[in-house]
C-alpha positions in Angstrom: 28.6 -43.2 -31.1 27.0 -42.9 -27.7 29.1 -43.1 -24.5 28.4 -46.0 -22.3 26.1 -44.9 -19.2 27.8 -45.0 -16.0 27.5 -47.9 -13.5 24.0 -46.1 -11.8 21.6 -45.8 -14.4 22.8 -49.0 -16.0 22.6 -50.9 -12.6 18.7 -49.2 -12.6 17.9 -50.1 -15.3 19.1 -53.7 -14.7 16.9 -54.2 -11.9 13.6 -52.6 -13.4 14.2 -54.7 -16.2 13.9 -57.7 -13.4 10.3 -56.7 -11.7 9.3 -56.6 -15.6 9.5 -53.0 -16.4 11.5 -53.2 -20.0 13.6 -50.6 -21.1 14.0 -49.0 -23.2 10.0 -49.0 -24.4 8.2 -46.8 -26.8 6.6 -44.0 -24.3 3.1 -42.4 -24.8 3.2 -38.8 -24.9 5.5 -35.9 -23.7 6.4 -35.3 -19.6 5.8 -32.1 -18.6 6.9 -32.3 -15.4 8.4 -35.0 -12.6 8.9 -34.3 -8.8 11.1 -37.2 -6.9 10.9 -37.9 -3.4 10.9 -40.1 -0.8 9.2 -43.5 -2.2 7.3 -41.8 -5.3 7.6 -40.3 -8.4 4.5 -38.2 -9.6 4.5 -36.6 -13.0 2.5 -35.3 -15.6 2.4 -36.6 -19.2 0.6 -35.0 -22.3 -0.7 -36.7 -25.2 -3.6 -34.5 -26.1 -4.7 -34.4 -22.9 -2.8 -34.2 -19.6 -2.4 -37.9 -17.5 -1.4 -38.2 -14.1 1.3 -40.9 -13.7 3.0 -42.1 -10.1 5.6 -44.7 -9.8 5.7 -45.7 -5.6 9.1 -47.9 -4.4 9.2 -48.5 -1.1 11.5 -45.9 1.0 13.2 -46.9 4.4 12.5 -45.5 7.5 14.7 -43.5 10.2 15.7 -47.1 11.7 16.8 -48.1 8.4 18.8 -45.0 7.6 20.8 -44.7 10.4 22.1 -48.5 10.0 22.8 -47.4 6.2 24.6 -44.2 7.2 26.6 -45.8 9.7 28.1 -48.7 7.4 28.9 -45.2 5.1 30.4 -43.7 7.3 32.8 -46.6 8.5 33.9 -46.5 5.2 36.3 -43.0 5.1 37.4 -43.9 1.4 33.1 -43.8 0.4 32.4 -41.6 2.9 35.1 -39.2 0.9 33.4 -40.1 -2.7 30.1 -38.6 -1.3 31.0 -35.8 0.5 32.7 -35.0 -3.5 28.7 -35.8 -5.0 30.2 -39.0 -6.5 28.4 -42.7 -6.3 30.9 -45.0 -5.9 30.1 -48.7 -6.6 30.5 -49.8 -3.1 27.8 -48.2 -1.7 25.3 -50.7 -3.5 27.4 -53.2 -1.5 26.8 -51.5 2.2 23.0 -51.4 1.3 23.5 -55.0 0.7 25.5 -55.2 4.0 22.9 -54.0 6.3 20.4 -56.0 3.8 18.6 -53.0 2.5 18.9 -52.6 -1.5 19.6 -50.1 -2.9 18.1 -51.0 -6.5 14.4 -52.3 -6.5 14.5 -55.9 -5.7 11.0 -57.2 -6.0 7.8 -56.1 -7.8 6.0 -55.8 -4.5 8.5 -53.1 -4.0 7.1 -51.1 -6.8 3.3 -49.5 -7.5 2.8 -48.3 -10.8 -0.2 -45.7 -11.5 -1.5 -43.7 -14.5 -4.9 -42.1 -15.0 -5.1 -43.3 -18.9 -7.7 -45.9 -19.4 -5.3 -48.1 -21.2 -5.5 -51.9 -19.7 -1.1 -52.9 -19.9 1.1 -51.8 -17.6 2.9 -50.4 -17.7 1.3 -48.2 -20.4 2.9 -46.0 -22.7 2.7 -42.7 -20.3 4.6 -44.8 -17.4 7.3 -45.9 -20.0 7.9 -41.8 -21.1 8.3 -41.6 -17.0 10.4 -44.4 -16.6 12.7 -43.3 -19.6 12.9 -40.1 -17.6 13.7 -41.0 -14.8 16.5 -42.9 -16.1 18.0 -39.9 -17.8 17.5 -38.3 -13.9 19.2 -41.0 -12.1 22.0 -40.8 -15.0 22.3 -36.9 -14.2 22.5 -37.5 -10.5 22.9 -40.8 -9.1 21.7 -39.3 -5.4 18.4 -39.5 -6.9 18.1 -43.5 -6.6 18.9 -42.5 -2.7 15.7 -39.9 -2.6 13.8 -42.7 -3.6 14.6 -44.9 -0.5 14.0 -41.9 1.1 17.2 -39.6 1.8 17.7 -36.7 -0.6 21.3 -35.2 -1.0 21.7 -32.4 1.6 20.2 -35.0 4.1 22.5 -37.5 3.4 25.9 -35.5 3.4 24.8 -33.0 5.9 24.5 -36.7 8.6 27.5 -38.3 6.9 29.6 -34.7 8.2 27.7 -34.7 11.8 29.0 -38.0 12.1 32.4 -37.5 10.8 32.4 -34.5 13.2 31.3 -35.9 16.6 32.6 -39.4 15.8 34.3 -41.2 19.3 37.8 -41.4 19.4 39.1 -45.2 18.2 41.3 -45.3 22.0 38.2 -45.4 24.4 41.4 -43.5 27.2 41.6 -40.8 24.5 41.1 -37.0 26.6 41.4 -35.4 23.3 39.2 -32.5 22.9 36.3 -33.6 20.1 36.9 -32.0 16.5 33.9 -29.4 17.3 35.6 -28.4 20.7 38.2 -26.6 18.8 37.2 -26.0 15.3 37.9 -22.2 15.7 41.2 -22.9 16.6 41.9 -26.1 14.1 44.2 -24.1 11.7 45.9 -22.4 14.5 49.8 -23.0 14.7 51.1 -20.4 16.7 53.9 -18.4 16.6 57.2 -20.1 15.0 59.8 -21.3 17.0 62.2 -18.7 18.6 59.9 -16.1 17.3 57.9 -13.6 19.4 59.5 -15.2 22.6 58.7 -18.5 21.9 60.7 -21.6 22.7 64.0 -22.0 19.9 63.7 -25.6 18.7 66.7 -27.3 19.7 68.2 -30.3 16.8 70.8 -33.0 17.8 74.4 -31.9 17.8 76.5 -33.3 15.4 80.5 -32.7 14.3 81.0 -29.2 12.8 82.3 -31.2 9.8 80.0 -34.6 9.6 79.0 -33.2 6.2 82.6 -33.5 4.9 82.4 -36.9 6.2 79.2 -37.8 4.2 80.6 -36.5 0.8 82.1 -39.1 -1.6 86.1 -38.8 -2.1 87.2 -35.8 -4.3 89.2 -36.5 -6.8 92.0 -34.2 -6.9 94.3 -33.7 -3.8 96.1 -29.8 -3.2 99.6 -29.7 -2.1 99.5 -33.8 -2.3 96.5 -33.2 1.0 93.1 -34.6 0.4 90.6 -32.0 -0.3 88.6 -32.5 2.7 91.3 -32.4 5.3 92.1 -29.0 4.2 88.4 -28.0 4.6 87.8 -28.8 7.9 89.8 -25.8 9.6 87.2 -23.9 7.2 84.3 -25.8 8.8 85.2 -25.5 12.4 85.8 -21.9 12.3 82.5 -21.6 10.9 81.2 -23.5 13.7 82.8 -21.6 16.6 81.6 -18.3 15.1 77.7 -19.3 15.1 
């Protein structure tokens, strides 16, 4: 039985299947190689010969990014999820928010190109790249983001600037800025009343509140309660620290 996919490819899929590309579809032919980047897919597929296949989606531009990766990182919980290389499902919903999506929305989003002279489309060689790049986006979800034009190390490597040099919430904050002391972060010093620092000094309390605290015993000793006979015990301890 084959697992379910996860909530990326299936959500890809979903959409392709809404500009009219319908999956799965017999393919045409064997891919020999597919490079992803930012707003295209070229690859190669043979089937006797070698074809020439590109798939274009429209990628957003530095304006578009920096809205997106803001929302992200507002969000510490998904901010969190990516850091770890996970996709959580509300990221399609901050696209959404800053109304970019994250999934193709519209056929003019989307060029399809193959060198065959077949007259569909998309033609057997475009499904085989299509089917691929399913199984891709399946493997690694960041790859629907290198579409729109982030890859991975761009994306996390901003997302930890930002985390970094973010403003303090209290605009009368005068604390120093997380890179200001980032050699010193771990830092704790030397322990209390150790190596001439300052003893830490706790609230003074009755040599014998803890007798005080402690449920009734039981048993009495000479017809005395138990804890009465204690607290000579207790005090002597106390005048001898």
């Amino acid at each position: 039985m084959t697992d379910p996919l996860p909530w990326w490819p299936t959500r890809f899929i979903r959409a392709l299947t809404a500009i009219g590309v319908l999956l799965p579809a017999p393919g045409q032919g064997r891919v020999v190689s597919m490079e992803v980047g930012a707003g295209r897919v070229d690859a190669e597929v043979h089937d006797g010969r070698p074809r020439q296949v590109r798939i274009g989606l429209t990628a957003f531009g530095k304006a578009d990014w920096a809205a997106i990766t803001h929302a992200l990182a507002a969000k510490a919980s998904l901010t969190v999820l990516l850091l770890r290389g996970e996709l959580p499902r509300d990221v399609e919903q901050i696209f959404k928010a800053v109304r970019l999506p994250l999934f193709p929305s519209s056929a003019r989003e989307v060029s399809l190109d193959c060198t065959c002279p077949a007259v569909e489309v998309p033609c057997g060689h475009l499904n085989a790249v299509f089917t691929a790049l399913v199984a891709r986006v399946d493997d690694d979800p960041f790859t629907v983001l290198a579409l729109r034009g982030r890859t991975r190390e761009a994306l996390l490597e901003e997302l930890k600037n930002r985390l970094i040099s973010a403003e303090p919430l209290d605009p009368d904050d005068r604390s120093p800025a997380l890179t200001e002391v980032m050699d010193t972060f771990f830092e704790c010093g030397p322990a209390p009343g150790l190596g001439g620092a300052a003893p830490l000094h706790g609230p003074r309390t009755s040599f014998d509140a803890l007798l005080d605290q402690a449920p009734p015993f039981a048993i009495t000793v000479g017809g005395e309660n138990v804890a009465d006979l204690l607290r000579p015990v207790y005090r002597a301890l106390a005048d001898g620290s």
